[in-house]
C-alpha positions as CSV (number, residue, x, y, z in Angstrom):
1,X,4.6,34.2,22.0
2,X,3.6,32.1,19.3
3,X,4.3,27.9,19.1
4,X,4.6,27.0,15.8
5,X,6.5,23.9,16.4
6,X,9.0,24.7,13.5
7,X,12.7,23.7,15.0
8,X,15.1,24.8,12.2
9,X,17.5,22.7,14.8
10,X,14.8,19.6,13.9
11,X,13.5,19.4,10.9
12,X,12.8,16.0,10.7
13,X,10.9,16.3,14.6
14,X,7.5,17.0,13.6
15,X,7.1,13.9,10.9
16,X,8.5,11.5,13.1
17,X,5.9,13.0,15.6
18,X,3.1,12.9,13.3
19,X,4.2,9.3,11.6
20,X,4.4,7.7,15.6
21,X,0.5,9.6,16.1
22,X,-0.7,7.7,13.1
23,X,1.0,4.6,14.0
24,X,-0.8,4.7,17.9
25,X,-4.5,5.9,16.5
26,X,-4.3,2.6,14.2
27,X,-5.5,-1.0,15.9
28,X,-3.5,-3.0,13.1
29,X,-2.3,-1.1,10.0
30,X,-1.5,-3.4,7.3
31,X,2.5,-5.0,7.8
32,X,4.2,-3.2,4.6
33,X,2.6,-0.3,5.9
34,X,3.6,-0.6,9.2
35,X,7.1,-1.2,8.5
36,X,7.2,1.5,5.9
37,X,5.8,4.3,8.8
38,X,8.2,2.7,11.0
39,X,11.2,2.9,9.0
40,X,10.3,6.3,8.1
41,X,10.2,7.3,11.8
42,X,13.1,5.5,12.7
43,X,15.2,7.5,9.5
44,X,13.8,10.8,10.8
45,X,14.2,10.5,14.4
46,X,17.9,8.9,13.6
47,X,18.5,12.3,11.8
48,X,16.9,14.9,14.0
49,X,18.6,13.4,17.5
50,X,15.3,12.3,18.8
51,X,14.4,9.5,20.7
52,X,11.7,7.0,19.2
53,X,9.5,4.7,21.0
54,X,7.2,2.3,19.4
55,X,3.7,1.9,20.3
56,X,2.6,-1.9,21.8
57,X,0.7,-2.1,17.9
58,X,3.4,-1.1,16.1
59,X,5.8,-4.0,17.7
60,X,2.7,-6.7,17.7
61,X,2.7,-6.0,13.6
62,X,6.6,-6.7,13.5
63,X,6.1,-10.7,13.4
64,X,3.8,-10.5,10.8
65,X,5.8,-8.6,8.8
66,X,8.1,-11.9,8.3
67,X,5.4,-14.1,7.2
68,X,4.0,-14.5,4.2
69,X,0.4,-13.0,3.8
70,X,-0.5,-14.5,0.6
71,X,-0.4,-18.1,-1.1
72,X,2.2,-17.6,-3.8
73,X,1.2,-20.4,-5.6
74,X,-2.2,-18.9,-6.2
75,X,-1.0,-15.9,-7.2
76,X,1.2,-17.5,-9.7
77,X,-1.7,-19.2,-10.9
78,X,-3.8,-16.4,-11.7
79,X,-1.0,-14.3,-12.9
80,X,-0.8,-17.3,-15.7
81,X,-4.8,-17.0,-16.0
82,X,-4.8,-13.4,-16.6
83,X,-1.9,-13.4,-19.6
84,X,-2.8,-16.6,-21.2
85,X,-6.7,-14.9,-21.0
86,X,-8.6,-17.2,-19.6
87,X,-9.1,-15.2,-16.0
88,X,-12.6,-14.5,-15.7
89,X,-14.5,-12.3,-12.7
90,X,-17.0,-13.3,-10.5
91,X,-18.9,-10.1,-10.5
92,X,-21.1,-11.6,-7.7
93,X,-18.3,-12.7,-5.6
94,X,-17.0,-9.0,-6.0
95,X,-20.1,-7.2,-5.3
96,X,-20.7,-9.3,-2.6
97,X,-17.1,-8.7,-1.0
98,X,-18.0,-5.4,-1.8
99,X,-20.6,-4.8,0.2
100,X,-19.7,-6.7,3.3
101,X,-16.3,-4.4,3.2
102,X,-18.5,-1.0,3.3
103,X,-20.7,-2.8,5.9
104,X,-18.2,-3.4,7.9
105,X,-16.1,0.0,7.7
106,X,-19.4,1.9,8.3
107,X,-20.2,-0.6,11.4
108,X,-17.1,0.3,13.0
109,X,-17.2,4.1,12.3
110,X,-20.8,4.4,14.0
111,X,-19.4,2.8,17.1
């Protein structure tokens, strides 16, 4: 006998499956990410009958969500830069964030 895990009785079974795998292999997805996979689960779980638990990450990203991650101020502030024209780019700065970003990724992925 084969195991497909196709349900016709639960369609919705095997997303909120994989979206709750994603959401435990991730240390600290980013909030509107987090609340987006966790809505999603919540919606298919509500509509298949299953039961959803949320992983100890998942619920330690929920407080975040609430607060504001940016300075809106600045934001503003460049927005006006960019349309009056007079935004420029620190390629340097860039590059440099750049490069300590990769350094970083490909630090963690060798261990």
């Amino acid at each position: 006998m084969k195991i497909t895990g196709n349900n016709p009785e639960l369609p919705n079974a095997r997303s909120a499956q994989a979206v709750a795998a994603r959401q435990q292999g991730k240390a600290a997805a980013p909030a509107p990410a987090a609340e987006a996979a966790t809505q999603g689960a919540q919606r298919a779980a509500a509509g298949a009958g299953v039961p959803l638990t949320l992983s100890s990450n998942v619920r330690a990203v929920e407080p975040g969500r609430q607060a504001a991650d940016f300075d809106a101020a600045k934001v503003k502030a460049v927005k006006a830069a960019i349309e009056n024209g007079t935004f420029r780019v620190d390629a340097e700065a860039v590059a440099d964030k750049l490069l300590a970003n990769a350094f970083e990724t490909l630090s963690r992925s060798q261990g």
